[in-house]
C-alpha positions in Angstrom: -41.1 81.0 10.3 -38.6 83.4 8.9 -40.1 87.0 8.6 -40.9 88.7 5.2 -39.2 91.4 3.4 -42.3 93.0 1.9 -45.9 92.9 2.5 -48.2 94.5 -0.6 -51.5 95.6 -0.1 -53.7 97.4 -2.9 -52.7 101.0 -1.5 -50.1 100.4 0.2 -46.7 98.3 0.4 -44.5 97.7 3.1 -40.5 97.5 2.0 -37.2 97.1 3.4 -36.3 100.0 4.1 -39.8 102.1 2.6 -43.0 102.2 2.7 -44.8 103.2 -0.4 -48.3 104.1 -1.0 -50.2 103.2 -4.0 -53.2 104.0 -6.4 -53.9 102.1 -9.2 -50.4 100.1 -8.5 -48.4 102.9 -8.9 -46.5 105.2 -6.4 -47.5 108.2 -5.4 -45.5 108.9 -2.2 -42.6 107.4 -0.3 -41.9 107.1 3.8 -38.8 106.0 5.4 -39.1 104.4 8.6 -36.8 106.8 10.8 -39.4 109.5 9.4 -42.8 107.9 10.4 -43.8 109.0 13.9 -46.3 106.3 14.6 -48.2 103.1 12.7 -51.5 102.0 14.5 -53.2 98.8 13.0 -56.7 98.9 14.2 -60.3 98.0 13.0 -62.0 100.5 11.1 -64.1 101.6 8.5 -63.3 101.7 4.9 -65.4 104.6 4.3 -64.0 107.9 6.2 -67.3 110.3 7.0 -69.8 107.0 6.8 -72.4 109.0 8.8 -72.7 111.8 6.1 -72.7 109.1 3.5 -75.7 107.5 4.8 -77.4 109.9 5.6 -76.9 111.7 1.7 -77.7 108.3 0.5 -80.7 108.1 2.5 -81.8 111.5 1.3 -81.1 110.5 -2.2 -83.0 107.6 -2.0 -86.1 109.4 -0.6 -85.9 112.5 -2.9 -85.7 109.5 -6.2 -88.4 107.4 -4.9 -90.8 110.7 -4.7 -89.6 111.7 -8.1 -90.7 108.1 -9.7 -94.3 107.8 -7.9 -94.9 112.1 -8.5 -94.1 111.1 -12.4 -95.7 108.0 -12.6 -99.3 109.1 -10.5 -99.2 112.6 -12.7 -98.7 110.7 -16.4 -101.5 107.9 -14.8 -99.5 105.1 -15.2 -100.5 103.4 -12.1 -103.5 101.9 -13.7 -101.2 100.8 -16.6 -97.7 99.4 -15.9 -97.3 97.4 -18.9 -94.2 97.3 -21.3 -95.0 100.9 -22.4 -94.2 102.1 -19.0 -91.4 100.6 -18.3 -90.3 100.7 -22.4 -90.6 104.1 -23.5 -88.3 106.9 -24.8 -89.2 108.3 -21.4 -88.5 105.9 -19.3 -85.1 106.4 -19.1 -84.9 109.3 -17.7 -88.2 109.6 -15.4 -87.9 105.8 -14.2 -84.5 103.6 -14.9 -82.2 106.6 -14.4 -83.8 107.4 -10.8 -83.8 103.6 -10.1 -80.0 103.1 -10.9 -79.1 105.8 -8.6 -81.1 104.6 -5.7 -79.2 101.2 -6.5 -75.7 103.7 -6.2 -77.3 104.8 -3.1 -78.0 101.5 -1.3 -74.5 100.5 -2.8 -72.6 103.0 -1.0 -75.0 102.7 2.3 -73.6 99.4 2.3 -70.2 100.5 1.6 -70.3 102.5 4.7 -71.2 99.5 7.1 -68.2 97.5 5.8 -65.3 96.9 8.5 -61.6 96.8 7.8 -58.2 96.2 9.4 -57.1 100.0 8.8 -53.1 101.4 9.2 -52.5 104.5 10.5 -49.0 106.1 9.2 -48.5 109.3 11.5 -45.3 111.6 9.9 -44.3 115.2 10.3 -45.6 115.7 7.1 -49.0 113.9 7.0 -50.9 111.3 8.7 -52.7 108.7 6.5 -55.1 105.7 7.0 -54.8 102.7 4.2 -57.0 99.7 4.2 -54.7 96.7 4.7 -58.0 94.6 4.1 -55.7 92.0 2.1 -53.5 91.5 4.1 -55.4 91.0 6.9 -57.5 88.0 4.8 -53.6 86.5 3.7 -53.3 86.3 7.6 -50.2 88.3 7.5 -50.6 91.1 9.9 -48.7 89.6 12.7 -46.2 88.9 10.1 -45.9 92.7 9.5 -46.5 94.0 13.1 -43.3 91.5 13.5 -41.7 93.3 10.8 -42.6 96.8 12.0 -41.0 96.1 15.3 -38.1 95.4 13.7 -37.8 98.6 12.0 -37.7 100.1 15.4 -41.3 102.2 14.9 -43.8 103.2 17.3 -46.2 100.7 16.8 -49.9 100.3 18.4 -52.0 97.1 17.6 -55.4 98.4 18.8 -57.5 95.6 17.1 -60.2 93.6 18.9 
């Protein structure tokens, strides 16, 4: 099988003689091979700082779900939860906007337990780490770890 001349991901694409990153399919920075350091390809986390996310998530969650019963126990809507409840010109703010943020919250508590293949790209300028989560689902990373070799990088393939 004849090895590639590009391999795309969502943030990030692997050229001939670059390697681009991307946001929102556009370039935003270029790296030429002889410049890059190091490229690790390891598991990871999509989600950088996942413990402080959870743990604000969690806290949001909490703080919401006080604010809905202290509103709805004080106005004595326990006894009546009917279509007025649930209805009103109120609601929105005292019920449905407090549930659609606990529903961000659990969202991005989610988020944070979700694993990736991740690339680290160490330069003298910066060091970053892309989600190659596509790539990685084409099947094509020992493709590109081929393909990095053959750029003559310093390449670590730390996944398990």
């Amino acid at each position: 099988m004849p090895i590639k001349n590009e391999f795309a991901d969502t943030q990030i694409k692997f050229k001939l003689n670059v390697v681009e990153f991307l946001r929102n399919r556009f370039v935003y920075d270029k790296s030429e091979y002889p410049e890059i350091e190091s490229i690790e390809i390891t598991s990871g986390y999509l989600i950088r700082n996942r413990w402080l996310i959870r743990l604000l998530s969690l806290v949001v969650i909490i703080v919401l779900i006080q604010f809905i019963l202290y509103g709805a126990k004080h106005t004595g809507n326990f006894k009546d939860t009917g279509a007025s409840f649930w209805f009103n010109k109120g609601a929105v703010i005292s019920v449905w906007g407090p549930i659609i943020l606990i529903v961000a919250a659990l969202l991005a508590i989610f988020q944070s337990f979700v694993k990736s293949t991740v690339v680290i790209i160490k330069t003298l300028r910066f060091t970053k780490r892309i989600s190659i989560k596509q790539l990685d689902k084409n099947r094509e990373i020992d493709q590109l770890i081929s393909f990095l070799r053959s750029k003559n990088v310093l390449l670590f393939d730390t996944r398990k």
